[in-house]
C-alpha positions as CSV (number, residue, x, y, z in Angstrom):
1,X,-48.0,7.7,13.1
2,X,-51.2,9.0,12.6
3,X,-51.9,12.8,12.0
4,X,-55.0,14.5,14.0
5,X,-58.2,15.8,11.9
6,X,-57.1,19.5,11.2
7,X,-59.3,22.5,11.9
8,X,-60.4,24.1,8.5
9,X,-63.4,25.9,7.5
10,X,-65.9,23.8,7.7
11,X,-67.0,21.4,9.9
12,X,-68.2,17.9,9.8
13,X,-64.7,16.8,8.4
14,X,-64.1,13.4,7.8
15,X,-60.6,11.7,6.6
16,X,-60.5,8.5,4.9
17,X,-58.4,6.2,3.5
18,X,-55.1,4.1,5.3
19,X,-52.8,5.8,7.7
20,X,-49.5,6.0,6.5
21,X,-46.8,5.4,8.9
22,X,-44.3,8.2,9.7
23,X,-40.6,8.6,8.2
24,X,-38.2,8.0,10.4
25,X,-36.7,11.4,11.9
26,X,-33.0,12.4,11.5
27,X,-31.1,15.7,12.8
28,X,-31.7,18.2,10.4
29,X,-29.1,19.5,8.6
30,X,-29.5,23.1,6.2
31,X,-31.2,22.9,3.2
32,X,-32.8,19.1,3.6
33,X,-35.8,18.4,1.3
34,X,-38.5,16.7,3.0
35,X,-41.2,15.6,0.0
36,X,-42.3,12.0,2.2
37,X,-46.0,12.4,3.4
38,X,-45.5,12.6,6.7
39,X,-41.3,13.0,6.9
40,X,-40.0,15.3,9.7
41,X,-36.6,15.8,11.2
42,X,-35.4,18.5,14.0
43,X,-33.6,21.9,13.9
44,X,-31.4,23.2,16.9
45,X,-31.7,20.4,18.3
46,X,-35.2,21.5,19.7
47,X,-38.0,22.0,17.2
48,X,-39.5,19.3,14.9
49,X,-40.4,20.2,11.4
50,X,-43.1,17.9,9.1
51,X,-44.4,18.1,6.3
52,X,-47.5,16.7,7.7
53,X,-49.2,15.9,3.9
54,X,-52.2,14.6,5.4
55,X,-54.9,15.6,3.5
56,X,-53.9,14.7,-0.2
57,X,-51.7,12.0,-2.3
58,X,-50.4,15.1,-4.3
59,X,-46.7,16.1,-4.1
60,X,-45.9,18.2,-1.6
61,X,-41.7,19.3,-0.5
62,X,-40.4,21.9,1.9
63,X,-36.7,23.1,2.1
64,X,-36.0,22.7,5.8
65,X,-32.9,25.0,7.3
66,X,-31.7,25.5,10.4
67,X,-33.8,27.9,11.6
68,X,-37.1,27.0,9.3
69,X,-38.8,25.9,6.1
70,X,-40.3,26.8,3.4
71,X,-42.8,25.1,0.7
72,X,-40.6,24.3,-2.7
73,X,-44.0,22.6,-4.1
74,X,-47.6,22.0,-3.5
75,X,-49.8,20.5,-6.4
76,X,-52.4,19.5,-4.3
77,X,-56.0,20.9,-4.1
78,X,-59.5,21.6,-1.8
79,X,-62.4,23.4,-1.9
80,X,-62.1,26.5,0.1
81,X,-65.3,25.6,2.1
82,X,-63.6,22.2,2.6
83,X,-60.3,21.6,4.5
84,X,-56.9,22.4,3.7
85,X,-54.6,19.9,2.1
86,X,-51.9,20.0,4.8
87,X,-49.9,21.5,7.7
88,X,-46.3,22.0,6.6
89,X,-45.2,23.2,10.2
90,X,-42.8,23.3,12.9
91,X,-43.8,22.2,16.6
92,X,-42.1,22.4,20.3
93,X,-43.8,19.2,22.3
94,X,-45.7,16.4,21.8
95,X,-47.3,15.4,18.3
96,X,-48.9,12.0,17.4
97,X,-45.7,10.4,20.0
98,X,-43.3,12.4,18.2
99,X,-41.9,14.6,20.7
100,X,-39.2,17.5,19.8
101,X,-36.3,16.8,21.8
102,X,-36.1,18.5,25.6
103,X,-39.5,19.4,25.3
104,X,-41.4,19.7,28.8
105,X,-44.6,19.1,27.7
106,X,-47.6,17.9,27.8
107,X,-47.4,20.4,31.0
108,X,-50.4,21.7,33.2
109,X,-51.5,24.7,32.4
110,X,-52.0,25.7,36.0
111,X,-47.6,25.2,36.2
112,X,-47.0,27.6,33.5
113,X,-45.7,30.9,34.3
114,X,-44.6,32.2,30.8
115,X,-44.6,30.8,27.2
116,X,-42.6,33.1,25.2
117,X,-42.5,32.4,21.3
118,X,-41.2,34.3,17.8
119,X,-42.1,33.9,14.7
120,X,-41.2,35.2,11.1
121,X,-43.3,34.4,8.2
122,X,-42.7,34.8,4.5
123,X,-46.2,35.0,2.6
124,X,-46.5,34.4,-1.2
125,X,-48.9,36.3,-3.7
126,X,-50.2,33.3,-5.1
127,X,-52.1,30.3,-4.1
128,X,-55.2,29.8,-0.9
129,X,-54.1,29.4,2.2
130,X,-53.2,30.8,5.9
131,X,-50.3,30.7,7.9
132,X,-51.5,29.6,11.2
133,X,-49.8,29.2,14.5
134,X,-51.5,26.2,16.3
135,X,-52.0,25.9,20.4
136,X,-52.9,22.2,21.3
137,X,-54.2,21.3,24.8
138,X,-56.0,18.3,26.3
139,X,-57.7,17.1,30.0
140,X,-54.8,14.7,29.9
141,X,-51.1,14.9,29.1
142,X,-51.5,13.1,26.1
143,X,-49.0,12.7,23.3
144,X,-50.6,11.1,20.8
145,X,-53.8,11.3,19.1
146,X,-56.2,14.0,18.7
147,X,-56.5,16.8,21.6
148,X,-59.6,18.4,22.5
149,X,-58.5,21.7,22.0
150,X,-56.5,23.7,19.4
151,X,-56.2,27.2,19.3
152,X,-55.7,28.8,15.6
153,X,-53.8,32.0,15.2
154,X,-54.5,33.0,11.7
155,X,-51.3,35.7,11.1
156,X,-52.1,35.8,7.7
157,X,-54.9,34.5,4.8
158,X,-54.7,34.4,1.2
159,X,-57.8,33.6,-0.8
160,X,-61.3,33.3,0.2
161,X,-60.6,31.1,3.2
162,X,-62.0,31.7,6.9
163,X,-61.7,30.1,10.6
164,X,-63.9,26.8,11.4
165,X,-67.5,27.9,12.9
166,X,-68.3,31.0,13.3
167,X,-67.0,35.1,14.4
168,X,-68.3,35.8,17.9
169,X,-66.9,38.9,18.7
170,X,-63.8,40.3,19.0
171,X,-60.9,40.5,21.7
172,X,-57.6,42.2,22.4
173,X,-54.8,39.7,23.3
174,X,-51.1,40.3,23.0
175,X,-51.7,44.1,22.9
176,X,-53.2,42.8,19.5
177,X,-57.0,43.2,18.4
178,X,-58.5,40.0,16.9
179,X,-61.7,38.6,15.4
180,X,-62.7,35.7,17.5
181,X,-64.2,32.5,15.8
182,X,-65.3,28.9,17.8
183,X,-66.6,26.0,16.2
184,X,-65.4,22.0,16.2
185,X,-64.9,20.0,13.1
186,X,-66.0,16.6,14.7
187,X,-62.9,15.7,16.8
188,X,-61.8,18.9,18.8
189,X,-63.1,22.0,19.4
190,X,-61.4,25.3,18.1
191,X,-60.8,28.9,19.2
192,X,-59.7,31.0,16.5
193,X,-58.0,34.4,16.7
194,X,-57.8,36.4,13.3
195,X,-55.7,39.2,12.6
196,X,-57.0,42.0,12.0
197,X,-54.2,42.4,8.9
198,X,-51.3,40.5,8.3
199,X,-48.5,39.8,10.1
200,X,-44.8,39.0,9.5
201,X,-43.2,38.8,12.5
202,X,-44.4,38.8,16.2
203,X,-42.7,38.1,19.7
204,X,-45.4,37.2,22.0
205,X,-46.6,34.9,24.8
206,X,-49.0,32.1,24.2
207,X,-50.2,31.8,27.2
208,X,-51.8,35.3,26.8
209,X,-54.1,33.0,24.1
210,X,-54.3,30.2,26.5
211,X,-55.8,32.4,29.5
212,X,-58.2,34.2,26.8
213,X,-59.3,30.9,26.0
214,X,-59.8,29.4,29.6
215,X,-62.0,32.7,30.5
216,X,-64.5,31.7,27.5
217,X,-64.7,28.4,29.6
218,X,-63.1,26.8,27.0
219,X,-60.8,24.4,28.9
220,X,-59.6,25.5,32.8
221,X,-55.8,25.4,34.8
222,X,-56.1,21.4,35.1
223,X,-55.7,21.2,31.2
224,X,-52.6,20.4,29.5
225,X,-50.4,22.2,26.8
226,X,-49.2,19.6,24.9
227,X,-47.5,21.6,22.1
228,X,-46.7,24.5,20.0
229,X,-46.9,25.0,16.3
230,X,-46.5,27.5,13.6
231,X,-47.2,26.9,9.8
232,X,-49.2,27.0,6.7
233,X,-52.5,25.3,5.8
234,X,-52.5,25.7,1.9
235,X,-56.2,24.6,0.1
236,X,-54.3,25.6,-3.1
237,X,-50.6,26.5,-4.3
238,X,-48.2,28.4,-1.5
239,X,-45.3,27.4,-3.1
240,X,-42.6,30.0,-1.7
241,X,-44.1,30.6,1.8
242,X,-41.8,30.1,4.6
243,X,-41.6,30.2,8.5
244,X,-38.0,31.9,8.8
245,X,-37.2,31.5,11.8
246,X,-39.6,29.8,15.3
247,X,-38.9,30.0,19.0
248,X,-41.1,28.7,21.5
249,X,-40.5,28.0,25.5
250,X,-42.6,27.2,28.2
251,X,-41.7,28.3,31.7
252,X,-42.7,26.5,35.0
253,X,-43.4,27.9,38.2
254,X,-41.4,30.9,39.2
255,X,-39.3,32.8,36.9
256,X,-35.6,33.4,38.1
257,X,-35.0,36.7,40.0
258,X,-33.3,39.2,38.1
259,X,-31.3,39.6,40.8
260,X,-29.1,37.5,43.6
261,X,-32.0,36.7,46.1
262,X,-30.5,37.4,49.8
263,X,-28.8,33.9,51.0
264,X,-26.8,33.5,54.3
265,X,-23.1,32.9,54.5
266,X,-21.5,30.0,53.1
267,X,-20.5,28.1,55.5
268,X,-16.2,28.3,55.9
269,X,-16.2,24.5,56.1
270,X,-17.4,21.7,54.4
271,X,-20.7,20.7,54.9
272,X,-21.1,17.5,56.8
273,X,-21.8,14.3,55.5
274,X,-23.7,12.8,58.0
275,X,-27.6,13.5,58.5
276,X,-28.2,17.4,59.7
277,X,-28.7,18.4,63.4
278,X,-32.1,18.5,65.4
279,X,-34.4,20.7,63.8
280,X,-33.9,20.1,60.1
281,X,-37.0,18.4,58.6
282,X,-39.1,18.3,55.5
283,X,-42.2,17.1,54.0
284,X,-42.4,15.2,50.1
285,X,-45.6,15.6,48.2
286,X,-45.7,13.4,45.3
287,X,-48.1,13.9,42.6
288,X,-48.4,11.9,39.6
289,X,-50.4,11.9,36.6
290,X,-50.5,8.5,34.5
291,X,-51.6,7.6,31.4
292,X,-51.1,4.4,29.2
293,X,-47.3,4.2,29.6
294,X,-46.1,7.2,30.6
295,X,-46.9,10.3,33.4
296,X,-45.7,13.3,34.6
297,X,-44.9,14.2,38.1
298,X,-45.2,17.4,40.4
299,X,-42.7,17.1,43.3
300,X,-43.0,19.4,46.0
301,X,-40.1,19.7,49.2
302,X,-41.0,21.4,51.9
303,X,-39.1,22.7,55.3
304,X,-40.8,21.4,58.2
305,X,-37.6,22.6,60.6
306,X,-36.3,25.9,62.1
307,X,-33.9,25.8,59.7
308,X,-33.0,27.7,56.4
309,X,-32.5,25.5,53.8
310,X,-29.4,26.6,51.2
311,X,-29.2,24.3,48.3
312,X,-31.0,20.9,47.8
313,X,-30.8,17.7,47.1
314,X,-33.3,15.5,47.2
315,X,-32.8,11.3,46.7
316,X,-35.4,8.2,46.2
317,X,-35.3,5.1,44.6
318,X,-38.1,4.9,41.6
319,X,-39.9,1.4,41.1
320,X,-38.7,-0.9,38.3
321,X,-39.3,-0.4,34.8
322,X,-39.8,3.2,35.3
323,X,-37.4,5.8,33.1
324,X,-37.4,9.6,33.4
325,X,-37.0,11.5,30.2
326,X,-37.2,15.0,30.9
327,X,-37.5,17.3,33.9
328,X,-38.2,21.0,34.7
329,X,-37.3,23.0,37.9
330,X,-34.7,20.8,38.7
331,X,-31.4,18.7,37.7
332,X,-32.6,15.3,37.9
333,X,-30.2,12.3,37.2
334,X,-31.3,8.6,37.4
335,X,-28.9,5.6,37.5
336,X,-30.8,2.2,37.4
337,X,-33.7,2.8,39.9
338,X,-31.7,5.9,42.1
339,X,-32.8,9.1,41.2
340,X,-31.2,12.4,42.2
341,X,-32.7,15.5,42.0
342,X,-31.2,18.7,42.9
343,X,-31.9,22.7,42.7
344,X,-31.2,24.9,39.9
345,X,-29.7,27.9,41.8
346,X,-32.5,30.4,41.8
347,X,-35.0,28.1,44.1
348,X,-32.0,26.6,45.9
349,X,-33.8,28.1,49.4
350,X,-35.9,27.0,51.3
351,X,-36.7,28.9,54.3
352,X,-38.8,27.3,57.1
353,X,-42.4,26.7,56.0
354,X,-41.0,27.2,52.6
355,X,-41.9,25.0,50.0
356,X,-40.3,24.2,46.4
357,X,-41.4,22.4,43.7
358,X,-39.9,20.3,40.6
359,X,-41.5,18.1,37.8
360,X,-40.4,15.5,35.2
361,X,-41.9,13.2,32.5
362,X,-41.6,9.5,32.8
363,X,-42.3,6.6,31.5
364,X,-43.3,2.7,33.2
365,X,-43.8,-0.9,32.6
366,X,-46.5,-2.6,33.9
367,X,-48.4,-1.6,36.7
368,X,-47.8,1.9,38.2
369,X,-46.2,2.8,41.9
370,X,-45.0,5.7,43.4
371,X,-41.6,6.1,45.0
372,X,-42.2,4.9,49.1
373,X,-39.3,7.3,51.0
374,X,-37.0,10.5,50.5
375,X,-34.2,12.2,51.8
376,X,-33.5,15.4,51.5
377,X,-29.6,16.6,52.0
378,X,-29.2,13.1,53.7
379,X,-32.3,13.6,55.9
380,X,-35.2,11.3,56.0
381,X,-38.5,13.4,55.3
382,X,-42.6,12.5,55.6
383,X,-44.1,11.8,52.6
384,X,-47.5,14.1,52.0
């Protein structure tokens, strides 16, 4: 597994040398040393922390726990108008095909509603680097290689070190003020946000940084966020620095009321089992997004009767070779080629001319096809 070219302060940056090939992940337990180049292993079941040594043959080890890591040695070293020697880090999504586990993305950035994330740092006295929280988006939903965009949110800088290209103003993002750099180091372009001083500990939501971004023309709503990140980029020492604890979510569609949406009355019987009476209908759009092996799909359901529709369940058969590894929006089971896809309470109705929509990542053999015919509660619908 390869590691992508890292923004640093200069640009023009070249790697050389043989790829080394990652170490296989295991779950995480507390207190696990990682010293391999490129080792990683998960925490909570969620998150992915590497070591990510990708810049150096020096020694470098973190002390992984269960909620973070910190550096426990770093005898490698740059020039500080070179790049950094590595990205100790934890990430949520996709990195070089290693994707943290339940992760949604890569996901559109035209689907997100929210992206809520936490962070606490530990800095160190000694030693040049940044602790730098990393926003990764590309025109496709990529999982390996190199995006075309990363965002850079230097919380913190120690030593004479600054953002890739150059200042070009400043913004307020987050209720925060930053300086704004841009530049590209030869194999993505990079927006970076500087803080204005230090900080420890923030709650915030990245897409505030991703919508800042898109009105600099940067990248637009068709993009993808393929992951999340938060660590250090040491040119020097940083032995002791930490990320104590991460947190990062990214929210599709509508957000769940915050309160019981009106519904009508249960029915007092069961409900049938044969197809629904005259004026029950509905409409599939099915949208997919390939690439190599693998896609993602938008799924939309909507009521074409007179009907109110209360709670959903939605059935197709997927063509062969194809394997659904995470959805969003919706509680989707597959056995062999059936796939069952049903509502997660809060967008359970669907009134008439209502429309809902799910998503899920997949991957296929061969040649790609889309599913050929729904139902919907038993009900045959039109495919868009």
């Amino acid at each position: 597994m390869r590691r992508p070219i890292r923004a640093a302060a200069a640009a023009g940056l070249l790697l050389t040398g043989s790829l080394v090939a990652v170490i296989a992940a295991t779950p995480a337990q507390a207190d696990t040393v990682i010293c391999e180049q490129y080792g990683t292993t998960t925490i909570q079941g969620r998150y992915v922390v590497q070591n990510n040594r990708w810049g150096t043959t020096a020694q470098q080890c973190i002390n992984v726990t269960s909620t973070g890591f910190s550096i426990t040695a770093q005898q490698g070293s740059s020039p500080t108008n070179g790049a950094p020697v590595s990205y100790p880090s934890v990430f949520y999504g996709c990195h070089y095909t290693n994707c943290s586990p339940g992760t949604n993305l890569p996901i559109q950035v035209s689907r997100i509603s929210s992206a809520p994330s936490s962070i606490d740092y530990t800095y160190v006295s000694s030693g040049t680097y940044n602790a730098s929280y990393d926003i990764w988006l590309d025109p496709t939903p990529r999982t390996n290689g190199v995006n075309q965009m990363e965002i850079m949110i230097w919380f913190h800088r120690q030593g004479s070190i600054q953002p890739i290209g150059s200042p070009v103003g400043t913004a307020t993002v987050g209720g925060r003020s930053w300086q704004v750099w841009t530049g590209g180091n030869g194999a993505n372009n990079v927006v970076s946000y500087l803080a204005q001083s230090s900080i420890t500990s923030w709650n915030f939501d990245v897409l505030d940084f991703i919508d800042d971004v898109r009105a600099r023309g940067q990248i637009t709503n068709s993009w993808y966020l393929t992951s999340i990140q938060a660590g250090f980029e040491p040119w020097n020492g940083g032995t002791g620095a930490g990320v104590n604890t991460f947190s990062a979510a990214v929210n599709t569609g509508g957000t769940p009321p915050t309160t019981a949406p009106p519904t009508t009355a249960p029915p007092t019987t069961a409900p049938p089992t044969t197809p629904p009476p005259a004026g029950v209908g509905c409409r599939v759009g099915y949208t997919p997004n390939t690439w190599n092996n693998g896609y993602t799909v938008d799924v939309r359901i909507s009521n074409t009767g007179n009907s109110t529709i209360n709670g959903w369940t939605l059935a197709y058969q997927l063509p062969a070779g194809q394997t659904i590894s995470n959805s969003w929006n919706a509680t989707v089971s597959q056995s062999g080629s059936s796939v069952t896809a049903r509502d997660v309470g809060w967008n359970g109705t669907i009134a008439p001319n209502g429309t809902v929509s799910f998503g899920y990542q997949a991957t296929y053999s061969g040649s790609y096809s889309s599913p050929t015919s729904f139902t919907l509660n038993g009900t045959s619908c039109v495919t868009a």
